[in-house]
LOBA-103318 format. One record per residue (C-alpha): y, x, z negated; residue in one letter. Coordinates in steps of 0.5 Angstrom, whole numbers, plus 500, padded with zeros to 3 digits. Layout:
N
YXZA...
REM end
This chain:
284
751105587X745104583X744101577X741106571X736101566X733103561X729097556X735093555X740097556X744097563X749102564X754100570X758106574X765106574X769102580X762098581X760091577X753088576X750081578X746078573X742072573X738069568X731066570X733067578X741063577X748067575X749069569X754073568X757080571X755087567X762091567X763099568X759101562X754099557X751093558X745089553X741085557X733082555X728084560X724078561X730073561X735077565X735082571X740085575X740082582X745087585X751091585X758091587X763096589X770096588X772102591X776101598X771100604X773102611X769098617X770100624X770096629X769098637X769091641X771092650X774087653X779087659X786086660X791080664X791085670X783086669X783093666X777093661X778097656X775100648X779098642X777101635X779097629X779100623X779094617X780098610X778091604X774091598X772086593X776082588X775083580X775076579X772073585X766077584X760071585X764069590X763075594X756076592X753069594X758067599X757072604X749075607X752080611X762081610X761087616X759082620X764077618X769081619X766084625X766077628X773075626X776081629X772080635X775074637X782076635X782082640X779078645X784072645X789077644X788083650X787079655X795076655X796083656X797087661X794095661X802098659X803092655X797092651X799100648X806097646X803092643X798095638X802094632X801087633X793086635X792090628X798084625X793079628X788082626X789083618X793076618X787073621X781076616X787076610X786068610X779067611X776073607X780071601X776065600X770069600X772074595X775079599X781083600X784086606X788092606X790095613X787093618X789098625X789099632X786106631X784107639X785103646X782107651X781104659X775107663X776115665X778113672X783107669X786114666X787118672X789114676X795112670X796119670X796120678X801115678X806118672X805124675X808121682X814118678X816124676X814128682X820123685X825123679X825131680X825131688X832126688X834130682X833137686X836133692X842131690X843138685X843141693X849136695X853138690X851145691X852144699X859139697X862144692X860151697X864147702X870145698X870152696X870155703X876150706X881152699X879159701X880159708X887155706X890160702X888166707X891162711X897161707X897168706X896170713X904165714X907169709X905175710X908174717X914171715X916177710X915182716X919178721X924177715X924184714X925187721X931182721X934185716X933192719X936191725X942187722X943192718X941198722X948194727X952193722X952201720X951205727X957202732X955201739X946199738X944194741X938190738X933193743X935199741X932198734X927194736X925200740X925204734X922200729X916200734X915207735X915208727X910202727X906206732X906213727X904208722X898206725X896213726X897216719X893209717X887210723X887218722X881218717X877215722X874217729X878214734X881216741X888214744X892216748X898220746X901222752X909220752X907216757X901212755X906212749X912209753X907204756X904202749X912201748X914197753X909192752X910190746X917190747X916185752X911180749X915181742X921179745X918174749X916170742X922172738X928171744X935168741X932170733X938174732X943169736X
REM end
């Protein structure tokens, strides 16, 4: 901000103060507004502004684990009203000391820190930083505000191969969790097979022990009706109407048999052997 001067006349701007010296020494502070002054005694040796100031600050270094890397500081300050002077003649150059001051804590603190480490502990270099330049600053008439970590940044190379690195992790986790998504799979595919082979099984047992069930229940009933018959003689019958059953089942397809009585009596008699083989003394 300037000063705009007119004779005797001073006018600050707002948010800003003017130095004024008498004869080359301090005399008092020209506030926002219309300030009296005399020409050949007085002059206006600077001026302050009390707006909030921004300062980025960019200083390398490396790490515990030896990665160098960028880290961008921005410090937010401004100047106290009533330390004015202290502000002015105290300092030659606040950038700098500030710069300075966050130069030492960022290269006291990073190389602690290895590079992961160094990314989650942000907050803490910017505490440090703001608690370090808040006690000395505030001698020299300066307020810190915020002080922030806005970037930390290794060398590209550092970059990708942290990013081939996450990418292998990730590319694991995915293959053991494919992996063991199969076993599952597979294990769960088998169970469903053994239960199902068992109760096809199950079936196939019952099935067969209603037939026979049923087939002794035919022939005791079939003696107890017609005196004089034999079990083999049902049996006998029970086949013959079992065989008319298979050609009516069979006829929608093409199939060659032989139907000749003899082909027939044969069929007959041979499945009346292994039958009665099997079930032999089931009706004693």
């Amino acid at each position: 901000m300037s000063v705009q001067g007119c004779c005797c006349i001073q006018c600050v701007q707002t948010k800003t103060v003017a130095v004024i010296e008498q004869c080359g020494s301090y005399n008092h502070i020209g506030r926002p507004g219309l300030n009296i002054i005399v020409p050949i005694l007085h002059n206006v040796a600077g001026v302050l502004s009390l707006r909030i100031q921004q300062l980025d600050v960019y200083c390398e270094t490396k790490t515990k684990d030896n990665v160098f890397v960028q880290v961008a500081v921005s410090v937010q300050y401004r100047v106290l009203t009533e330390k004015t002077y202290d502000a002015f003649y105290r300092l030659t150059d606040p950038s700098e000391q500030i710069r300075a001051y966050v130069f030492d804590v960022i290269r006291s603190t990073l190389p602690k820190l290895e590079l992961d480490a160094a990314f989650e502990s942000k907050d803490d270099i910017a505490s440090a930083c703001q608690s370090q330049l808040q006690k000395v600053m505030s001698d020299y008439g300066y307020e810190i505000l915020e002080s922030l970590v806005t970037d930390l940044s290794p060398d590209q190379r550092v970059k990708a191969s942290m990013n081939e690195i996450n990418a292998s992790k990730r590319m694991k986790m995915a293959s053991l969790h494919k992996a063991e998504a199969d076993k599952i799979r597979q294990v769960k595919a088998a169970e469903a097979e053994a239960e199902s082979r068992y109760l096809s099984g199950v079936g196939v047992a019952r099935q067969r022990k209603a037939i026979v069930d049923g087939l002794q229940q035919s022939i005791n009933a079939f003696k107890s009706d017609v005196k004089g018959t034999s079990p083999k003689d049902v049996m006998d019958l029970l086949l013959l109407t079992q065989y008319f059953d298979l050609l009516k089942d069979v006829g929608a397809n093409t199939i060659f048999l032989e139907h000749e009585p003899e082909a027939v009596a044969k069929l007959q008699s041979q499945v009346n052997k292994g039958f009665m083989g099997q079930k032999k003394g089931m009706f004693k």
